[in-house]
C-alpha angles and dihedrals in degrees: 000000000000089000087062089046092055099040087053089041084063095040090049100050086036087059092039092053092046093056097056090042085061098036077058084043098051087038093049090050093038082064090054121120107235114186109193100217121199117205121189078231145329094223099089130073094236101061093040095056085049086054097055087049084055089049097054091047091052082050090048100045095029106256141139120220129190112205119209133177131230093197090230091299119122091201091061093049085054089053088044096058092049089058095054089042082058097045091052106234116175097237133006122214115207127185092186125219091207118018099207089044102063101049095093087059084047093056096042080057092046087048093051086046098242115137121240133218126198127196125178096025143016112243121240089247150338128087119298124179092202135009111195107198153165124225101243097189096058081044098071085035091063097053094044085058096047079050092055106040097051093046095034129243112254089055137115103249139171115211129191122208126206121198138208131216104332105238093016102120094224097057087047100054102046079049099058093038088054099037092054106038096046078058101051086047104047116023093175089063126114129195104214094187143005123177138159114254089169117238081305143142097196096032082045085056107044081041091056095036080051089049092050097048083058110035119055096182114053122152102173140031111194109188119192089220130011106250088071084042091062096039086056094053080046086058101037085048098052084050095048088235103121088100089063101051140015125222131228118194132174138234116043105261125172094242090051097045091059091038082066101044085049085043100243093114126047096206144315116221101228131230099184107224094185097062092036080058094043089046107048089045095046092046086046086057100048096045081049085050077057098248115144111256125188117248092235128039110181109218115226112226128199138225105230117191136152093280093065101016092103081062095043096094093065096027085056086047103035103147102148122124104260081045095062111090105155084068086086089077093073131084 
């Protein structure tokens, strides 16, 4: 009998134990800072390396984010934010897939009172603490004046253009920086063609495959990302025409990386997601610490080419202290 008594005793204090160590537990999580992030999609290499940088940086300031995809519809992301809005999270980030279209879900979050974070691109309207952002402009112009320089600026020359999403700001503005400094740099020059592949590897492809059917001179192939970059060195292959042109594509990404160390790409000019990801979370955790962050933070990119390809990977990751530039927007 006293040994039932006992047995129940233990099971009685155990349970009881138990039950305190997951009330702390539910207390200590219920302290955690949780940062909703919205991603256009999570289906293309750029936005899943931007993730991981967001990742690190949740791991670094002590912060848990939930990733979600909008599937490349603005109405979903909208649907996505209010989520997050229901479920309570301190901060939302949101890369929007139409900037106009996604103000209604930034001013339901204003109106919750949850700050809102915006890399890529800065949203139509709404209130939003921080904008990381590239200048897309000076984007294209980079890579016009990579073009020119290694082809040389007083020369007859055929450029193909490849586009991204037609009315997406981003694809417009590395357009019109390409478009018109190419021009100013090399009046001689003639796009033979310049159409929209969408942001796309396998659009970037059948469009490419399309263009060399028509065009039998082509000395260039300028891609606004670099999954239509490396659709287009898929097409030109297939043709046997890689000895006739190079392709520059944009972003960083890891395929095109390793098609310029094997020579079937020139350069990319690199946008590096994973520290626009690291930098917009990180920036998130210190305004809710309560430090003062400035409402624009303009990204650096990078030229990447076979001379400094070997160094990409930790140019294109490059957190450490002495990395982290956009810090100087806190105070």
């Amino acid at each position: 009998m006293k040994k039932s008594i006992l047995l129940v005793a233990v099971l009685f204090f155990a349970v009881l134990s138990f039950s305190f160590a997951a009330g702390d537990q539910e207390s200590e999580n219920s302290d955690e800072t949780r940062i909703g992030f919205v991603y256009p999609t999570l289906n293309n290499p750029f936005f899943v390396d931007q993730q991981a940088g967001s990742n690190k940086a949740g791991e670094d300031f002590g912060a848990k984010v939930i990733h979600v995809s909008g599937e490349n519809d603005v109405s979903r992301q909208v649907k996505l934010v209010e989520d997050f809005i229901a479920q309570g999270v301190d901060a939302i980030i949101l890369q929007a897939v139409d900037t106009a279209g996604v103000v209604v879900a930034i001013k339901e979050a204003n109106n919750a009172g949850i700050p809102v974070f915006t890399p890529g691109e800065s949203p139509a309207g709404g209130e939003v603490v921080t904008s990381a952002v590239f200048n897309e402009i000076n984007t294209g112009r980079a890579a016009a004046e990579y073009v020119v320089e290694r082809i040389g600026g007083n020369k007859d020359i055929n450029v193909v253009m490849l586009l991204g999403i037609q009315g997406a700001e981003t694809a417009r503005n590395r357009q019109e920086g390409f478009e018109t400094r190419l021009k100013e740099l090399s009046p001689k020059c003639t796009i033979v063609a310049k159409q929209p592949a969408d942001f796309d590897r396998t659009k970037g492809l059948s469009v490419m495959e399309a263009i060399l059917q028509s065009q039998s001179n082509i000395d260039v192939v300028w891609a606004a990302n670099d999954e239509m970059a490396i659709g287009a060195v898929q097409a030109i292959k297939e043709a046997d025409r890689q000895k006739e042109m190079f392709v520059v594509g944009t972003d960083g990404m890891g395929d095109a990386l390793t098609a310029i160390k094997n020579g079937d790409m020139a350069a990319t000019y690199a946008l590096p997601p994973f520290l626009q990801g690291y930098m917009i979370t990180q920036t998130a955790v210190e305004y809710l610490n309560g430090k003062d962050v400035c409402e624009r933070i303009e990204e650096q990119g990078l030229l990447i080419t076979s001379e400094n390809v070997d160094q990409a990977d930790s140019l294109l990751r490059a957190i450490g202290d002495e990395d982290r530039y956009w810090e100087s927007c806190y105070e």
